[in-house]
C-alpha positions as CSV (number, residue, x, y, z in Angstrom):
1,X,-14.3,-58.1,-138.6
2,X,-11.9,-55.4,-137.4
3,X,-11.9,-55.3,-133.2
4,X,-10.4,-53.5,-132.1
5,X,-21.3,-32.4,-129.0
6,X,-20.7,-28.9,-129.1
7,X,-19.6,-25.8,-126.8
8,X,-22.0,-22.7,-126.6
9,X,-21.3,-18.9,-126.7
10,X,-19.3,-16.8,-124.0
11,X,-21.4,-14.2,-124.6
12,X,-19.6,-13.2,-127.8
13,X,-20.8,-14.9,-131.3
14,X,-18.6,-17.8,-131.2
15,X,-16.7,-18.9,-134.3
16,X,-16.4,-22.6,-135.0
17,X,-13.5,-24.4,-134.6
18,X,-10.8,-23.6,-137.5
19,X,-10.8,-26.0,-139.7
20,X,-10.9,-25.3,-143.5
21,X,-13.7,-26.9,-145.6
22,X,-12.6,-30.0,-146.5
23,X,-14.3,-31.4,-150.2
24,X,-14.4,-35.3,-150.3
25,X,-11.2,-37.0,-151.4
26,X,-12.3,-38.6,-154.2
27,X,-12.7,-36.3,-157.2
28,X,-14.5,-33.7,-155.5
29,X,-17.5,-36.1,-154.9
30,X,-19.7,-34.1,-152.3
31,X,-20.8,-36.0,-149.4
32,X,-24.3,-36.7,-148.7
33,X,-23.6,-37.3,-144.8
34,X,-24.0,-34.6,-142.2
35,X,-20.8,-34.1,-140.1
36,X,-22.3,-31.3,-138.2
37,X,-21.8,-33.5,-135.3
38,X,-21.8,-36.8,-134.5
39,X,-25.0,-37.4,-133.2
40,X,-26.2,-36.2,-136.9
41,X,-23.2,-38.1,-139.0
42,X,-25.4,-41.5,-137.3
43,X,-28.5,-40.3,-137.8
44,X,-27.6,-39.5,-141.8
45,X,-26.2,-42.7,-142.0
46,X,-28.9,-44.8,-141.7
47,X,-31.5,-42.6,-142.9
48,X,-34.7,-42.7,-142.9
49,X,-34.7,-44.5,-139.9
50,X,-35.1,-42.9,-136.9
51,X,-32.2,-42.9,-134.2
52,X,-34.2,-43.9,-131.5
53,X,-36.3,-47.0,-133.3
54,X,-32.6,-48.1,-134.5
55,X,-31.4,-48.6,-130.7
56,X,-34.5,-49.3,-129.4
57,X,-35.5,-52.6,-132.1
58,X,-32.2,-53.0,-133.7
59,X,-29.1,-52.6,-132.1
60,X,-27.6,-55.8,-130.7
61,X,-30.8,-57.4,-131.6
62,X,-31.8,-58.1,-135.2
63,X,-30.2,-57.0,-138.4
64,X,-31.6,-54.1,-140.2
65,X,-31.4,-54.1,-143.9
66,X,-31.7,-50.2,-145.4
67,X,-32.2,-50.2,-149.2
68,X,-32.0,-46.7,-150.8
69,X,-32.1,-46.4,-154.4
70,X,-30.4,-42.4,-154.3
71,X,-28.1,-41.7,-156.9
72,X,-26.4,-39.0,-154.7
73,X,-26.0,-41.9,-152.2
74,X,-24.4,-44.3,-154.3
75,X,-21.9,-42.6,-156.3
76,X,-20.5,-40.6,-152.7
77,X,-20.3,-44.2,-151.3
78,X,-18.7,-45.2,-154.9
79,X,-15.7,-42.6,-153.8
80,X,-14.8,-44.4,-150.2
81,X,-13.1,-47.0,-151.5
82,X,-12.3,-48.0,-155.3
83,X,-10.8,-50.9,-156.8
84,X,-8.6,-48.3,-158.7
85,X,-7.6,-46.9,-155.0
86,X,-5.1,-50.0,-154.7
87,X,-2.5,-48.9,-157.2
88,X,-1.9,-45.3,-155.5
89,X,-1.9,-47.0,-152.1
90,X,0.4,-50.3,-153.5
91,X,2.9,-46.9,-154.3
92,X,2.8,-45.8,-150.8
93,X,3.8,-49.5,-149.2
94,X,1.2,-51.6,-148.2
95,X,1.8,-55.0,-146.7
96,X,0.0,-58.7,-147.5
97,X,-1.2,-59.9,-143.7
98,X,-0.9,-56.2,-142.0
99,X,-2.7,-54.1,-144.6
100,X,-3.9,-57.0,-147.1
101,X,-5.2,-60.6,-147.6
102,X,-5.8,-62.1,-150.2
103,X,-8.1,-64.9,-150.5
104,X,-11.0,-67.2,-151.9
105,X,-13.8,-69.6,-149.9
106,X,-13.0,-72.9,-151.9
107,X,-15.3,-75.9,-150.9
108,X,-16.4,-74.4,-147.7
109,X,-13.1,-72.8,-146.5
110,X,-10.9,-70.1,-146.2
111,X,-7.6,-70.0,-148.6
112,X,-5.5,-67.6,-148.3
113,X,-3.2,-66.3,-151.5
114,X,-1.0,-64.2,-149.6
115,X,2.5,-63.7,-151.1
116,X,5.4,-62.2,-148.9
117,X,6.4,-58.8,-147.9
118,X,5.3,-56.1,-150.2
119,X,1.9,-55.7,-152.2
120,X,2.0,-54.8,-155.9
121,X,-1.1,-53.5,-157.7
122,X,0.1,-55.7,-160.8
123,X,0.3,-58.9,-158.8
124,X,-2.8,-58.7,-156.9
125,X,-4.7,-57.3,-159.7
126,X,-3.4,-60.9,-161.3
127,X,-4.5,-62.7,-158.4
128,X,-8.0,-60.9,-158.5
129,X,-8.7,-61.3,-162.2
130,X,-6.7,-64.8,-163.2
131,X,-7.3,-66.9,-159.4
132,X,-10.9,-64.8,-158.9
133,X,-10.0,-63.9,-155.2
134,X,-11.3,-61.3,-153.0
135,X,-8.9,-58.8,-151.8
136,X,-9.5,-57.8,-148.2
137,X,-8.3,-54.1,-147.4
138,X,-7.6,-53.6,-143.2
139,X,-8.5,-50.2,-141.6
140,X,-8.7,-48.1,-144.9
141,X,-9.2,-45.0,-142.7
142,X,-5.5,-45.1,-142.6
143,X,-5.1,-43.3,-145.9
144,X,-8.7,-42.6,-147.1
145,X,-9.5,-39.3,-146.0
146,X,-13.5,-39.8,-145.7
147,X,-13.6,-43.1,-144.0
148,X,-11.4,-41.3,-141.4
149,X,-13.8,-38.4,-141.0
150,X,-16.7,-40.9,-140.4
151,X,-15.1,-43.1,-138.3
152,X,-13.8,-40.3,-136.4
153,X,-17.2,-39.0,-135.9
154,X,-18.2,-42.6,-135.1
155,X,-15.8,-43.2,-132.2
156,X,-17.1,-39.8,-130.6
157,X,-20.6,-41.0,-131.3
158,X,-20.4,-44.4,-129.4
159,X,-17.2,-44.1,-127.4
160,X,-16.0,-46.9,-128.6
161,X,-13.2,-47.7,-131.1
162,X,-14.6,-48.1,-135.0
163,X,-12.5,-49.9,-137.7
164,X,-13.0,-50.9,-141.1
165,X,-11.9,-53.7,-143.6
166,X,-12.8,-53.0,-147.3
167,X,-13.5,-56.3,-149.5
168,X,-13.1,-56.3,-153.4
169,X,-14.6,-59.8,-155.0
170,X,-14.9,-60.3,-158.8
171,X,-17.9,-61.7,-160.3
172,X,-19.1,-65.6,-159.4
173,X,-16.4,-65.3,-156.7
174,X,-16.9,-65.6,-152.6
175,X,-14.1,-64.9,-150.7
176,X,-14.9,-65.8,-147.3
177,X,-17.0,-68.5,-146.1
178,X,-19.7,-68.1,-143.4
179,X,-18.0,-66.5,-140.7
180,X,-19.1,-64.1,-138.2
181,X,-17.1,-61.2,-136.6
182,X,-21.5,-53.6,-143.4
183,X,-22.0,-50.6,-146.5
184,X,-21.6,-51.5,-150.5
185,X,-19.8,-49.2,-152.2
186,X,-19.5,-50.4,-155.9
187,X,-21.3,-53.2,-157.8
188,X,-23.7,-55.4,-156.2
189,X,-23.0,-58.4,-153.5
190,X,-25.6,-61.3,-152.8
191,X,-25.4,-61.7,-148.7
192,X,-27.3,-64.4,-146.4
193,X,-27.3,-63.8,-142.7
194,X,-28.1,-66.8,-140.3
195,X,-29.3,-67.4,-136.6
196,X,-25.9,-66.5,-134.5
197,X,-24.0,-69.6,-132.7
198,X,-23.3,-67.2,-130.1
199,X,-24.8,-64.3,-129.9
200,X,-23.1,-60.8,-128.9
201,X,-20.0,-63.2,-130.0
202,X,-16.7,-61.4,-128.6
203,X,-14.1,-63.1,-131.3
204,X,-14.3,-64.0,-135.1
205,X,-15.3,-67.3,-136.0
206,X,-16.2,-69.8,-139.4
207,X,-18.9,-72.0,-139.2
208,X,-19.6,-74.5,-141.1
209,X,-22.7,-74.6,-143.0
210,X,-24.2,-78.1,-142.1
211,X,-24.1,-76.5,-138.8
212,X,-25.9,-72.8,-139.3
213,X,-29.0,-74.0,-141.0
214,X,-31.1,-72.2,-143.2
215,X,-30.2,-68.3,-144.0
216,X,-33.1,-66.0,-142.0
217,X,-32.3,-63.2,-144.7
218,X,-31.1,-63.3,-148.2
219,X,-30.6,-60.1,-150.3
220,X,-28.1,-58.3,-153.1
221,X,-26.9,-54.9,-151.5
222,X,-26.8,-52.4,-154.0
223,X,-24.3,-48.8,-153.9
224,X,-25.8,-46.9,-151.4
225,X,-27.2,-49.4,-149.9
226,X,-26.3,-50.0,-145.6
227,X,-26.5,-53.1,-143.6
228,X,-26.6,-53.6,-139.9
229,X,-26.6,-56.7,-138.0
230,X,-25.3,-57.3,-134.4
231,X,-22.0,-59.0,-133.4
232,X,-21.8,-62.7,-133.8
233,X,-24.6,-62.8,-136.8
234,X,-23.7,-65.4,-138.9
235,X,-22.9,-63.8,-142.5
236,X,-21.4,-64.7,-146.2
237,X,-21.5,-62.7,-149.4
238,X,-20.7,-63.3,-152.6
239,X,-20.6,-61.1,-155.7
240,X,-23.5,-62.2,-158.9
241,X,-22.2,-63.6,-162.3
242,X,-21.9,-60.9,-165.1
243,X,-20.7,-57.8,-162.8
244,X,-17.0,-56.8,-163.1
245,X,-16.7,-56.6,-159.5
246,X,-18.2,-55.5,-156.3
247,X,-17.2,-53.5,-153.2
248,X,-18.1,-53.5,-149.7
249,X,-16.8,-51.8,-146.3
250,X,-17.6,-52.8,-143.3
251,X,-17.7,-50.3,-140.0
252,X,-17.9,-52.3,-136.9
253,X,-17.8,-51.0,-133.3
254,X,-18.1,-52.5,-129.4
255,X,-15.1,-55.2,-129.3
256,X,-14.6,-55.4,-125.3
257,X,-17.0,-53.2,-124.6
258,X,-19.5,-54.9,-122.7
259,X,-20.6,-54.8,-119.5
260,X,-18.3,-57.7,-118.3
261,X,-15.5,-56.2,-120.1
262,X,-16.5,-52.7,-117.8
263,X,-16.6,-54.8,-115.1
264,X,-13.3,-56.4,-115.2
265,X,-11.9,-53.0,-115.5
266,X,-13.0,-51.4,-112.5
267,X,-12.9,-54.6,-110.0
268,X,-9.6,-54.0,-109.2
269,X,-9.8,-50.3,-108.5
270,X,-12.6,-51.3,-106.2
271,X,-11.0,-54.8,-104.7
272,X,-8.2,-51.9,-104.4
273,X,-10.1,-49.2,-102.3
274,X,-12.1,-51.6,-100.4
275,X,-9.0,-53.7,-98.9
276,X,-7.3,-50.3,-97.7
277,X,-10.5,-50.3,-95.2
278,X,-11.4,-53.9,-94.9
279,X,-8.7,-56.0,-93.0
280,X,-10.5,-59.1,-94.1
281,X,-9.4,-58.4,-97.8
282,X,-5.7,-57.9,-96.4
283,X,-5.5,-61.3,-94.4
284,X,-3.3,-64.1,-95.7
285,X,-5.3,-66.9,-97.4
286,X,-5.7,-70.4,-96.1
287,X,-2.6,-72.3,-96.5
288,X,-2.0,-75.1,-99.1
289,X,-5.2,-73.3,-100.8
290,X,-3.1,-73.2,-103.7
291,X,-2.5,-76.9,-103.4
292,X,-6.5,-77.7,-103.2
293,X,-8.7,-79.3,-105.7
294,X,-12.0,-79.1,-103.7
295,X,-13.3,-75.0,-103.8
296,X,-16.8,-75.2,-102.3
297,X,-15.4,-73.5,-99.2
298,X,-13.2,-70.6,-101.2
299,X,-16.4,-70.2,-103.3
300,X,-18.6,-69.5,-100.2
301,X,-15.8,-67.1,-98.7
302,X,-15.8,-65.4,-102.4
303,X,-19.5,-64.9,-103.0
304,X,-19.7,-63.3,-99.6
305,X,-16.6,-61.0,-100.5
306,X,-18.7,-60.1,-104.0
307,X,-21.9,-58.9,-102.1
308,X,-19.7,-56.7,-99.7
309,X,-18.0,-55.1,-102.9
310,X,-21.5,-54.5,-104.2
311,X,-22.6,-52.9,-100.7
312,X,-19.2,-50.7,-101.1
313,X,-19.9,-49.8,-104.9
314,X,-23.2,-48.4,-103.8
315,X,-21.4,-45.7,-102.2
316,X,-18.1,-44.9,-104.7
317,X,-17.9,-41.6,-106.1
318,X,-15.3,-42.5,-108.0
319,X,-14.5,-45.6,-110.3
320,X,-10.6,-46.6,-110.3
321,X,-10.6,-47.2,-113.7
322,X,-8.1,-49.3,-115.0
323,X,-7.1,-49.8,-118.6
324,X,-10.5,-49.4,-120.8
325,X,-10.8,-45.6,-120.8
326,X,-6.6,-45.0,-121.4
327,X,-6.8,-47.7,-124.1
328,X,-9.7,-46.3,-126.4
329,X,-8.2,-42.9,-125.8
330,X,-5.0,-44.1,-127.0
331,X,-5.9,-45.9,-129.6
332,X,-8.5,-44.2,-131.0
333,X,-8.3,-41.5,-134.1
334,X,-7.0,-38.0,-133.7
335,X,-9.8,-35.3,-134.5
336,X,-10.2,-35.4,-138.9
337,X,-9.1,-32.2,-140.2
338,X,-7.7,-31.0,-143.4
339,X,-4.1,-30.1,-144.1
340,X,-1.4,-29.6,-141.5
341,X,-3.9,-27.4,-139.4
342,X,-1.7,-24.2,-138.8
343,X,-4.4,-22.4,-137.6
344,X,-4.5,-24.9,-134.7
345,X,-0.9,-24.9,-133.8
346,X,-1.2,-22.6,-130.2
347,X,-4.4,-22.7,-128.0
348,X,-6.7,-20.0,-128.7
349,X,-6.2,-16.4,-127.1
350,X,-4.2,-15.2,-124.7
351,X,-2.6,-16.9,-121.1
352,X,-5.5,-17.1,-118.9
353,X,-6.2,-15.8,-115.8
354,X,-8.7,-15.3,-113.1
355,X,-11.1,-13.1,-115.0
356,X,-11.0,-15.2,-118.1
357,X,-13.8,-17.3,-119.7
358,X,-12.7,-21.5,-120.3
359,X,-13.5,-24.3,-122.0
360,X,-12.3,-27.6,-123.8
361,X,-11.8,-28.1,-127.1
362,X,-12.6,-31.1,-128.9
363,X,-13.8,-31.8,-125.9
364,X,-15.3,-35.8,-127.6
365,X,-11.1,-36.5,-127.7
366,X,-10.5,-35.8,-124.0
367,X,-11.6,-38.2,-120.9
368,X,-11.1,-37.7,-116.9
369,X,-10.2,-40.3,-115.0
370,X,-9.5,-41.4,-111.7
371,X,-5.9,-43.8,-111.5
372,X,-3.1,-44.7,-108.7
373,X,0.3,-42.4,-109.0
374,X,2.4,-44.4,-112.3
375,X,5.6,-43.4,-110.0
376,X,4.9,-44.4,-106.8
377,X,6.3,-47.7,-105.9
378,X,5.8,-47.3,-102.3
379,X,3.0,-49.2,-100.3
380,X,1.1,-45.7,-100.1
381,X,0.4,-45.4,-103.8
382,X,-2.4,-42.5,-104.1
383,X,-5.2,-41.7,-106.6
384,X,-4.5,-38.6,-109.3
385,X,-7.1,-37.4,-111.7
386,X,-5.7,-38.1,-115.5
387,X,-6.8,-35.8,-118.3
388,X,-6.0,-38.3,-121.1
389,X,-6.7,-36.7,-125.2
390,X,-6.2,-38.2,-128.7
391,X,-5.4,-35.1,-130.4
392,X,-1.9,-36.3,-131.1
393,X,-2.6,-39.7,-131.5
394,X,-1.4,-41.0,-135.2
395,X,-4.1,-41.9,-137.7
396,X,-1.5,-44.2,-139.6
397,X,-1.4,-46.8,-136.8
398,X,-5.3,-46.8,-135.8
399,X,-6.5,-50.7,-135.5
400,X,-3.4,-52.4,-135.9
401,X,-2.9,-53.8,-132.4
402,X,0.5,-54.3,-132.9
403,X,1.7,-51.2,-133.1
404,X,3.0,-49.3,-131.0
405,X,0.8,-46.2,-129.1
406,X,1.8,-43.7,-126.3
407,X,-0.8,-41.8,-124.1
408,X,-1.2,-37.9,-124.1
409,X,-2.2,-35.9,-121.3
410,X,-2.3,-34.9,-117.9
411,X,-2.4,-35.8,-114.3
412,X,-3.3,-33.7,-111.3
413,X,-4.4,-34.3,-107.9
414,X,-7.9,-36.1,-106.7
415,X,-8.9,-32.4,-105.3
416,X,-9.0,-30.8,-108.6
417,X,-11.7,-33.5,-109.7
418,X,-14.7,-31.3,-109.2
419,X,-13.0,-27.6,-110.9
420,X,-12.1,-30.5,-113.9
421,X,-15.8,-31.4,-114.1
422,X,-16.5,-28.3,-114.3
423,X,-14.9,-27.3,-117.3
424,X,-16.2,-30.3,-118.7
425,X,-19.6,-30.4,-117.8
426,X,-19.9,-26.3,-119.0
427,X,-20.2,-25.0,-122.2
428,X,-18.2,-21.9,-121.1
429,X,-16.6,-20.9,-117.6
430,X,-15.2,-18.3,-115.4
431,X,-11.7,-19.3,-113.9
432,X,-12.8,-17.8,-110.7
433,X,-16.1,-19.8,-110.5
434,X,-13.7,-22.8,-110.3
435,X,-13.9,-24.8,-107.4
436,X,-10.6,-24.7,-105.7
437,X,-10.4,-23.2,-102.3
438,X,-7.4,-20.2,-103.5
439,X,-7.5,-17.7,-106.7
440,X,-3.8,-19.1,-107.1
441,X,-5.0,-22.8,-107.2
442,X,-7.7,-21.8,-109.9
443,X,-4.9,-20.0,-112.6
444,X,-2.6,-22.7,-111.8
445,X,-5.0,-25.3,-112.8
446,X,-5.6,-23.4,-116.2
447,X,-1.9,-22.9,-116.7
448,X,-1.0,-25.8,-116.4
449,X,-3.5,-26.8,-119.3
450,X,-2.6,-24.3,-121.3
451,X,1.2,-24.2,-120.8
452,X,0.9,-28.2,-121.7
453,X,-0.9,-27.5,-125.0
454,X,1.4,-24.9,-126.5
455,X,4.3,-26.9,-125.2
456,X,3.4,-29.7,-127.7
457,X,3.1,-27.3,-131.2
458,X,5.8,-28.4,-132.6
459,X,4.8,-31.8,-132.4
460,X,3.3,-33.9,-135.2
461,X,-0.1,-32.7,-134.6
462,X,-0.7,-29.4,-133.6
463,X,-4.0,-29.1,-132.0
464,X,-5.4,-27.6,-128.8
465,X,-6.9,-28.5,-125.5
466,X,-8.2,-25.3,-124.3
467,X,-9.3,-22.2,-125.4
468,X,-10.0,-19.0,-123.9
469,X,-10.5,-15.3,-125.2
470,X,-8.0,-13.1,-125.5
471,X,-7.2,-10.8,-123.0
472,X,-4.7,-7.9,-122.8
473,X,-3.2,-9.3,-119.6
474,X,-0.5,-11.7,-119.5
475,X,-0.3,-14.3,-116.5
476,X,3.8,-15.9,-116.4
477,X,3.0,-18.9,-113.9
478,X,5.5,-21.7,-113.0
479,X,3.5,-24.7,-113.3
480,X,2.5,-26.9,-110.9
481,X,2.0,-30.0,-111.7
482,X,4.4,-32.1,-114.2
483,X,2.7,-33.2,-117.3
484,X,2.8,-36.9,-117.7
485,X,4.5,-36.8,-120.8
């Protein structure tokens, strides 16, 4: 399984975002999803139940199984993912082990059929039909247009990354044995989920079946049909005798994203800002400690250095985050839109100025957060407030870990925190209702922003960060503050 809301008026009608109508990519299909926001792609997707029931009895609980016999439903899923999809995207270069396995569950275990270097439709339709093996796609959002807009909407919805893997088994076949780390597209697959091993399981896993029991659910998952169950459920499928073939994609979200993985990323900011204060924290530790194999007495000294961190937390403002917020933002997927977006090449309207009206766009792509000065290597590093976005990030390398990512944005100092929340928390704002202590401070702030933005039109993706209406007055302002990159 693959790891790793919307502005109001200005007092003027407000036009949605440009973005042309986009018509499914497969043949026109028409999707049966609401995109209307994210909150409503969720709640469409696993309709009829309710949002709130779902996280309130389901989520990381129990799996949910949602069977839906909708004809609509079943032939939109039928246009994610075919196995006719493989030939076009064989032509465009795909790879066995970065974009595909090939494999088959033979007595118990995993075998895997890859060949090297380059995938060709012909040889791994040879493998599927002659050698029965299931071909596993990684991170189909990568070239399928509506898998990207879901997942897209997804990652805004639980700000967290979402990835995909798409698995294509012929009839009588199993491709994987039980494993834990899902929507059926085509055919029909026969699943049984067991009692996890380890629940809320952080890594992938096979398990042997003289070890997992009984299944608690057995089922055949027809087109249209949607399955949930929470990380580290025990799970295997395999496609029924007398089908051609079946077809399944599985969306998965929340890989290092719990509360000990939140933890480990602000401990240091806070060990950080603590020892600045606390001169215990900056004193040398006991020598030969190093050396010991006895820690009863460090422990003690530790647990007592842990309750005055949770004294200090009690009181922080502000989190020093360290990598978790940069990394989804990074790595996440740029805002789904349709053709090379010309209409979004320059941020909306005019420069701004004091008597102009603000806000973010795509404001679900953009974080705040607090960090130390990346060039300072001095003793007195200080904090800056970093505007990180994904609106430039590339949709051809989302999930693949190994490649290689760069971070978009700004940074600014720690006293423009509050005028940056500002524009965040608000729907619409006046530049002069910013709060900075000088009129010169408050256009600076937006220049800068704005300046940034068209700056980067020429690059691969031309989107903006802020809008604001147009104005017959021009402000020509020297920025600032350096962009970051």
């Amino acid at each position: 399984m693959p790891k790793k809301a919307k502005p109001a008026g200005t007092g003027k009608e407000e036009r949605p975002v440009p973005r042309k109508q986009a018509k499914v990519e497969a043949a026109g299909v028409p999707s049966t999803l609401n995109f209307d926001s994210p909150g409503s792609l969720f709640e469409s997707l696993i309709s009829p139940i309710k949002t709130e029931t779902f996280f309130k009895e389901f989520w990381e609980q129990k799996p949910l199984l949602i069977q839906r016999d909708d004809p609509a439903l079943a032939t939109y899923y039928r246009s994610l993912f075919r196995l006719t999809d493989l030939k076009s995207l064989c032509s465009r270069g795909v790879y066995y082990g970065r974009d595909v396995n090939v494999c088959r569950c033979v007595s118990g275990k995993k075998k895997v059929l890859n060949k090297d270097g380059k995938a060709h439709f012909l040889q791994l339709r040879k493998d599927f039909d002659q050698k029965r093996a299931t071909i596993q796609f990684h991170q189909p959002q990568r070239f399928k247009d509506e898998l990207w807009r879901i997942q897209e909407k997804l990652e805004c919805y639980f700000g967290s990354l979402v990835g995909s893997n798409v698995y294509i088994t012929p009839a009588g076949s199993q491709g994987l044995p039980p494993h834990y780390d899902d929507v059926e597209l085509e055919g029909e697959k026969h699943w049984r989920l067991y009692h996890p091993t380890v629940p809320l399981a952080r890594e992938y896993s096979l398990e042997t079946e003289d070890r997992i029991g009984k299944p608690t659910h057995e089922f055949t998952l027809k087109p249209g049909d949607l399955l949930y169950f929470p990380r580290g459920t025990i799970h295997q499928a395999d496609t029924p005798p007398g089908l051609a073939h079946s077809t399944h994609v599985t969306i998965s979200t929340y890989q290092n994203s719990s509360w000990g993985d939140f933890l480990l990323d602000t401990i240091s900011g806070l060990v950080f800002d603590t020892a600045k204060e606390d001169m215990e924290l900056r004193a040398g530790l006991p020598r030969q400690l190093l050396l010991q194999v006895e820690t009863t007495t460090v422990t003690t000294r530790l647990s007592g250095f842990l309750r005055m961190l949770a004294d200090q937390l009690e009181g922080t403002k502000e989190l020093l985050s360290s990598d978790m917020k940069k990394d989804f933002v990074m790595n996440r997927l740029p805002p789904y839109y349709v053709g090379d977006g010309p209409e979004l090449s320059t941020p909306g309207g005019m420069l701004p100025q004091l008597d102009s009206t603000v806000r973010f766009q795509f404001k679900e792509h953009i974080i705040l957060t607090v960090g130390l000065a990346q060039d300072r290597s001095d003793e007195t590093q200080e904090k800056m407030v970093y505007v990180y976005h994904s609106l430039r990030n590339r949709r051809e390398t989302h999930m693949m870990g190994n490649e290689e990512t760069e971070a978009h944005g700004l940074r600014f100092p720690l006293s423009h925190m509050d005028a940056l929340k500002q524009i965040w928390n608000s729907s619409a704002i006046s530049v002069k209702d910013l709060k900075l202590p000088t009129d010169e401070e408050k256009e600076s702030l937006m220049m800068v922003i704005w300046l940034y933005v068209l700056s980067q039109r020429h690059g691969r993706q031309k989107s903006k960060l802020l809008s604001v209406p147009e104005s017959d007055k021009t402000i020509l302002l020297t920025s600032l503050f350096n962009p970051v990159w």
